[in-house]
ROTISE-293649 format. One record per residue (C-alpha): residue in one letter; y, x negated, z. Coordinates in steps of 0.02 Angstrom, whole numbers, plus 50000, padded with zeros to 5 digits. Each point is the difference from the previous one (the first is absolute). Layout:
N
AYXZ/...
END
This chain:
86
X465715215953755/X500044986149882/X498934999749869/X499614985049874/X499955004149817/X499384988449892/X500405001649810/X499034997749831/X500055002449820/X501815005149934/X500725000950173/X499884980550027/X501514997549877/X501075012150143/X499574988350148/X499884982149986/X498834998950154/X498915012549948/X500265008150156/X501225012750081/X499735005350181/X500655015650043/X500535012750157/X499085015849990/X499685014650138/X498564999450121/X498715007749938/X500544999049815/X498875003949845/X500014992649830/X501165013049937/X501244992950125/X499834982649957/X500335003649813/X501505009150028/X500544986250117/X499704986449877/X500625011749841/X501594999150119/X499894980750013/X499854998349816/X501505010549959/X500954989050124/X499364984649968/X499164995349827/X501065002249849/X499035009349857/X498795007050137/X499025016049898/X499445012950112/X499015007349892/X498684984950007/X500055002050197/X499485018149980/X498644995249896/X499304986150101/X498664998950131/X500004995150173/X498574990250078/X499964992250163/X498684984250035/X498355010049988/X500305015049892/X501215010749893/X501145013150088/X500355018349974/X501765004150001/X499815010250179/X499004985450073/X500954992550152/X500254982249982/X498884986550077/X500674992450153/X499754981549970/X499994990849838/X500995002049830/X499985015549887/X499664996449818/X501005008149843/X499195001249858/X500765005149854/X499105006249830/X499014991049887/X499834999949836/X498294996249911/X498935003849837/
END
């Protein structure tokens, strides 16, 4: 299935869209779809650093998703990556 991802924060300097789609099983979770775009980023965005994808959240329109989740069927899924704050 295709699934939209839209991008924020630190990420938007990787994709000048701020947008990747990307092919992911049926049935996928959020665990899938980060591994799929870590895999994207390695391929694609020069200076990508994992380590902020591991640390970031996923979200799709309504709420925030655990990592087992499955992955809505219709609209984008959100990355979020960390904030800092004080």
């Amino acid at each position: 299935m295709k699934v939209e991802v839209s991008l924020f924060g630190a990420f938007r300097d990787y994709e000048p869209g701020a947008a990747v789609t990307l092919e992911v099983p049926a049935g996928a979770c959020v665990a899938d779809l980060r591994s799929a775009l870590a895999a994207h980023g390695r391929a694609h965005w020069p200076g990508f650093r994992e380590g902020l994808l591991l640390r970031s959240a996923f979200a799709s329109q309504t709420c925030v998703l655990g990592e087992q989740e499955p992955l809505p069927e219709s609209g984008p899924v959100v990355v979020l990556p960390p904030v800092g704050g004080g």
